[in-house]
C-alpha positions, 0 to 999 in steps of 0.5 A: 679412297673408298670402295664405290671410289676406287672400283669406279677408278679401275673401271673407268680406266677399262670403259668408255662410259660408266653409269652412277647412281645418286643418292638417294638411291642405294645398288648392292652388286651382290643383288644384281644378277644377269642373265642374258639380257635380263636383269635379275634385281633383288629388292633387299636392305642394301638396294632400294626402289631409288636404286632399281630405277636409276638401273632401269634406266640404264639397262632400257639403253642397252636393250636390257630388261629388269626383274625386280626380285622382293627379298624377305629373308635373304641379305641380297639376291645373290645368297640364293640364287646363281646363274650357270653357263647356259642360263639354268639358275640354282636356286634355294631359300626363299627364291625357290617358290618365288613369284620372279621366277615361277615362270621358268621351265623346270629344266632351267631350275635347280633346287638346291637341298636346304642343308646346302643353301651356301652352295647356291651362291656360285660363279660361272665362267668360260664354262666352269662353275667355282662352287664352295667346298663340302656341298656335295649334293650341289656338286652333283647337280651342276655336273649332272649338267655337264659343267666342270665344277672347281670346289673351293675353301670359302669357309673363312669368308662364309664367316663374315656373309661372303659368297663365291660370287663375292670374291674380286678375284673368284673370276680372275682365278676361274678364268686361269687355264691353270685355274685348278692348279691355282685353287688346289693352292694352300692360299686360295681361300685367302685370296679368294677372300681378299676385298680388293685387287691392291690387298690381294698383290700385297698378300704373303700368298700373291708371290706364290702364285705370280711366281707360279709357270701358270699364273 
């Protein structure tokens, strides 16, 4: 089974309804970035014009509106740009001075420092920020705002173009009461970097933290 396939499979056994695109239309995740009721899409070599209306349309059902984002650079929106938990966007790169996002306040952008441009690809959830390790400037900003900020080891998936906001499992971690018990871990970063749900139970690192009081 591929991958379109089998996330498709496990999500159709949680939703009701779940919506396709068909070719010709192409959709990255890591180009689709909500913010609210606002769709930030980013226009890349992994999502086409096909791919953004066919979201459009979806999105118009639900009350959502969309924000196509024209990529030159950047392999998908995601690389530089990240939500944090009251909607303020970090955002580095190219996406800095970006017409798409010129029209926000200056207390919703955060400039992330050229030399940690890595950093700008984050998770936010349940009020806690999961930010790459070694990015110490970018750490200061977020918790300037409040925001508990949990580093992690993504210097392995870093190698091959993978972001926090990559990793399947980023949220289910974070998500964790024990959450920082499970990233201080000594396995984290592989799970972290684990494709998929069936790779990650079948790690040599999954019994230590199933087995864990806090997983």
């Amino acid at each position: 089974m591929g991958e379109v396939a089998h996330v498709a499979s496990t999500l159709r056994s949680i939703f009701p309804k779940v919506d396709e695109v068909s070719a010709p239309a192409t959709l990255e995740g890591g180009d689709v970035l909500q913010v609210g009721s606002l769709l930030y899409v980013g226009l890349s070599q992994r999502t086409n014009l096909a791919g953004i209306d066919q979201l459009s349309a979806f999105a118009a059902r639900r009350g959502i509106k969309v924000e196509v984002v024209r990529l030159r650079e950047m392999l998908h929106l995601k690389t530089g740009v990240s939500a944090l938990p009251d909607g303020s966007l970090l955002l580095a790169g190219e996406l800095v001075d970006h017409a798409a996002f010129a029209g926000l306040p200056p207390s919703r952008r955060i400039i992330v420092p050229d030399a940690e441009a890595y950093a700008a690809n984050c998770v936010s959830i349940r009020g806690r920020v999961l930010l790459p390790a070694g990015f110490p400037a970018t750490r200061r900003l977020v918790a300037e705002r409040g925001w508990p900020v949990e580093e992690v080891d993504l210097s392995e998936f870093r190698k091959v173009d993978g972001g926090a906001a990559a990793s399947p499992c980023a949220s289910e971690l974070l998500s964790s009461p024990c959450a920082s018990e499970l990233l201080s871990s000594p396995c984290a970063s592989e799970l972290l970097s684990s494709p998929c749900a069936s790779e990650l139970l079948s790690s040599p690192c999954a019994s230590e933290l199933l087995s864990s009081p806090c997983a």
